[in-house]
Residue frames as qw, qx, qy, qz and C-alpha x, y, z in Angstrom:
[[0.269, 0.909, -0.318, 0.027, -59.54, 42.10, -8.38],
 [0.187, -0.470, 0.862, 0.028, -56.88, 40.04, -6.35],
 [0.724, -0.063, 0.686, 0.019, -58.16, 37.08, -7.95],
 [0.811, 0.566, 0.118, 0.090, -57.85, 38.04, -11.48],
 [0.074, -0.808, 0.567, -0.141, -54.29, 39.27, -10.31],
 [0.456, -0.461, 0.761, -0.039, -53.45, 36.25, -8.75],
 [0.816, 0.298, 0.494, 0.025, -54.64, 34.15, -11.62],
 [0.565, 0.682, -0.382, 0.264, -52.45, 36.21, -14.34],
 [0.123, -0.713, 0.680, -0.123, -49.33, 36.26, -11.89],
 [0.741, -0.179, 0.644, -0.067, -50.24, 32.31, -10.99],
 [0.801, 0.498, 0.331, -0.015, -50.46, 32.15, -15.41],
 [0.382, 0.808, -0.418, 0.164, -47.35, 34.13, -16.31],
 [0.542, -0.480, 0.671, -0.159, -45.55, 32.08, -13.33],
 [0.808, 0.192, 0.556, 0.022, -46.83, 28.60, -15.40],
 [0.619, 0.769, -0.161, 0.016, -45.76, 30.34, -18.90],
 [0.104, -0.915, 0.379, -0.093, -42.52, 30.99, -17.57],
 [0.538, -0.540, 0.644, -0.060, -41.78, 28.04, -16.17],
 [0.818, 0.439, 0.370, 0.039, -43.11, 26.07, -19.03],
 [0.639, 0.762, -0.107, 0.017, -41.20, 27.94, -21.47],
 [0.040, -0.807, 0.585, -0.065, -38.00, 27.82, -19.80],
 [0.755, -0.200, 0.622, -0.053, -38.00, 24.10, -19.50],
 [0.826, 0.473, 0.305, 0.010, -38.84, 23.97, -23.03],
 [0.446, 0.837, -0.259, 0.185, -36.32, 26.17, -24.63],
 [0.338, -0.718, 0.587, -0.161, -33.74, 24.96, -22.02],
 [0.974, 0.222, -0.025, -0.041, -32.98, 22.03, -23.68],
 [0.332, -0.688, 0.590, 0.262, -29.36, 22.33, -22.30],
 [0.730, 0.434, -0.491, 0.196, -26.72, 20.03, -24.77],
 [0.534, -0.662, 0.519, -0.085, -25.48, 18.31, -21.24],
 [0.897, 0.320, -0.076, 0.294, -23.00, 15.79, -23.88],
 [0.541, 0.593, -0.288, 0.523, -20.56, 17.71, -23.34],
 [0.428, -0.551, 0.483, -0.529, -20.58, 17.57, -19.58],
 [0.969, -0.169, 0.173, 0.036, -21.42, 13.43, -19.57],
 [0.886, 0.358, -0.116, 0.272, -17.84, 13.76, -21.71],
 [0.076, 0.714, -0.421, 0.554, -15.85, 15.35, -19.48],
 [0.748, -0.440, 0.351, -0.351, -17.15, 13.42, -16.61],
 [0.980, 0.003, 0.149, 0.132, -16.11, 10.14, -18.74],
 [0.443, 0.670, -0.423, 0.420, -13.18, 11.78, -19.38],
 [0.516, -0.616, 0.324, -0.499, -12.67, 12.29, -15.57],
 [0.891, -0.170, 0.331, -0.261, -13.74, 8.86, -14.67],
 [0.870, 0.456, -0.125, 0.141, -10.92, 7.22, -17.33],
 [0.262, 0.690, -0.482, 0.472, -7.97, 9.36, -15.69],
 [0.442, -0.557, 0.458, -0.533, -9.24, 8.25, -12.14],
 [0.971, 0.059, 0.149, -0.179, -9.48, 4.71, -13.22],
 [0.579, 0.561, -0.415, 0.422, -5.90, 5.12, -15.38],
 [0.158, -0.702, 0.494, -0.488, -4.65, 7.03, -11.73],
 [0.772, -0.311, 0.341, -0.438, -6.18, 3.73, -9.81],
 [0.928, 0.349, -0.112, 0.063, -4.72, 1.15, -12.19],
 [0.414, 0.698, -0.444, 0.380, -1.66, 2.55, -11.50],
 [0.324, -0.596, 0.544, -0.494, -1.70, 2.87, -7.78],
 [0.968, 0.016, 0.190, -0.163, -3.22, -0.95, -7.90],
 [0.865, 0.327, -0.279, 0.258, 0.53, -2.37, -9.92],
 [0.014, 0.750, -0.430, 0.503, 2.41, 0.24, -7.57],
 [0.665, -0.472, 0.341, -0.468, 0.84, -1.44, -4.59],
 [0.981, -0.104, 0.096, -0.136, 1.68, -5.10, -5.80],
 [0.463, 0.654, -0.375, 0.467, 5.22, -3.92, -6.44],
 [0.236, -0.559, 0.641, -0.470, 6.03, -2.99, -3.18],
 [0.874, -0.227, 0.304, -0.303, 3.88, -5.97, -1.79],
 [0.959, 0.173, -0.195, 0.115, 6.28, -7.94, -3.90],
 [0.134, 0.604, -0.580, 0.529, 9.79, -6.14, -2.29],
 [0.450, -0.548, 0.491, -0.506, 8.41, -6.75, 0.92],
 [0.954, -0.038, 0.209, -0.212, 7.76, -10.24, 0.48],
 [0.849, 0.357, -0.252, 0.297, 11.32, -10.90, -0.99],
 [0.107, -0.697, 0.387, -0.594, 12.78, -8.78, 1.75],
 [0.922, -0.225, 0.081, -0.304, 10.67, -11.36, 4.44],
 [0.993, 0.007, -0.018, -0.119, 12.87, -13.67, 2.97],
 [0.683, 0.516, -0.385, 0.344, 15.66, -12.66, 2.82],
 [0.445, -0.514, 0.435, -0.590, 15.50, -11.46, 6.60],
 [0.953, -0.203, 0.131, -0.183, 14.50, -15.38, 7.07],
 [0.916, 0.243, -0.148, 0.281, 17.54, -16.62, 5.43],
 [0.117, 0.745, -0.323, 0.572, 19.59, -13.92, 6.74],
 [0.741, -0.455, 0.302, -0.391, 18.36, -15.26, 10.61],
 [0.988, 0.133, -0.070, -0.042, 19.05, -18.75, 9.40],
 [0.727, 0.355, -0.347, 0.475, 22.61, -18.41, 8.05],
 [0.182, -0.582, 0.445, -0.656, 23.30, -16.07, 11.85],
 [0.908, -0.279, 0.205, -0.237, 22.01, -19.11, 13.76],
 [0.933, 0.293, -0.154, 0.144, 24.53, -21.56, 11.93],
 [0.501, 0.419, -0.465, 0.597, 27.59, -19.29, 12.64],
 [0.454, -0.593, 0.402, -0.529, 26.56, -18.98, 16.32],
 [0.913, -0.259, 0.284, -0.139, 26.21, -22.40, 16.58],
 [0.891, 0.280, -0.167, 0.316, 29.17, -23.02, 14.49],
 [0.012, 0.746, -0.376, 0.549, 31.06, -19.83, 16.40],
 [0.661, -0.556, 0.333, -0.378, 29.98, -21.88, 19.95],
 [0.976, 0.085, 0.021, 0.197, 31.51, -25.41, 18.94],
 [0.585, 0.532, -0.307, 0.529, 34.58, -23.78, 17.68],
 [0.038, -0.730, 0.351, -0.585, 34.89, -21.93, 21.20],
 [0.891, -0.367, 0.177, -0.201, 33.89, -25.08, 23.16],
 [0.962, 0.175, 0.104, 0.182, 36.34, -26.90, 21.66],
 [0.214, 0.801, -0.096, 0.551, 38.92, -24.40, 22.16],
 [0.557, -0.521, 0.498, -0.413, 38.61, -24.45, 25.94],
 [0.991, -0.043, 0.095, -0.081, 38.96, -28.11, 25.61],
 [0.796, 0.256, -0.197, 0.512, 42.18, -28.07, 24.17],
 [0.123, -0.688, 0.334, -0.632, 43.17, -25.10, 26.12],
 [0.631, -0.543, 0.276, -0.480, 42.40, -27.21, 28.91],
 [0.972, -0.171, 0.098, 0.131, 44.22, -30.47, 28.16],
 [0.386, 0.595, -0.323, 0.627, 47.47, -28.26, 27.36],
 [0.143, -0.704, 0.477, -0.506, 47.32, -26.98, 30.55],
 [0.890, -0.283, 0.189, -0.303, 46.52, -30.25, 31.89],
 [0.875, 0.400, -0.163, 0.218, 49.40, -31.82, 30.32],
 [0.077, 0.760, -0.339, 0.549, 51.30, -28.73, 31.42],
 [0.719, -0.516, 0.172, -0.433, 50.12, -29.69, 34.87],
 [0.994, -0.073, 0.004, -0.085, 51.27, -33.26, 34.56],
 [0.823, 0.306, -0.202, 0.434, 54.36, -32.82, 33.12],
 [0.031, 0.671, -0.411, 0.617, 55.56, -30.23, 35.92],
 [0.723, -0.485, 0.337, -0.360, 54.67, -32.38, 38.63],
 [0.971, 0.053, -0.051, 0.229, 57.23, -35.57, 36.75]]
């Protein structure tokens, strides 16, 4: 008895499974096109962030330079700021040295 039982349940189990595969013939087109839909926006989104990124990368790299040239021209007037003050005291100092000279004739 349980084995002609288990041989319909084990044969309605195989029908089942058989038919449902067969008649389940999903239409999955319309799920690969959404997906390549998907995959176009996230590629568009990535394209984007990819020109965004070499944008900045290009600021910063004209920044760089200008920060270099910026340094540069701040060296020059220090060193052109220190001459001018060296040379200052120099004359400052042979005025008073003069001074000096001529109060003692």
């Amino acid at each position: 008895m349980f084995k002609r039982s288990g041989a319909a349940a084990a044969a309605a189990f195989l029908l089942f499974a058989v038919s449902g595969c067969a008649t389940g013939g999903r239409n999955y087109q319309g799920d690969i096109d959404a997906l390549n839909s998907r995959v176009s926006l996230l590629q568009g989104q990535l394209s984007a962030k990819d020109e965004e990124i070499a944008r900045l990368q290009s600021q910063i790299r004209e920044q760089q330079t200008a920060v270099a040239e910026a340094e540069a021209e701040k060296r020059l007037l220090s060193e052109r700021l220190d001459a001018a003050l060296t040379q200052s005291r120099e004359r400052k100092e042979e005025r008073l040295s003069k001074a000096a000279e001529s109060d003692l004739k």
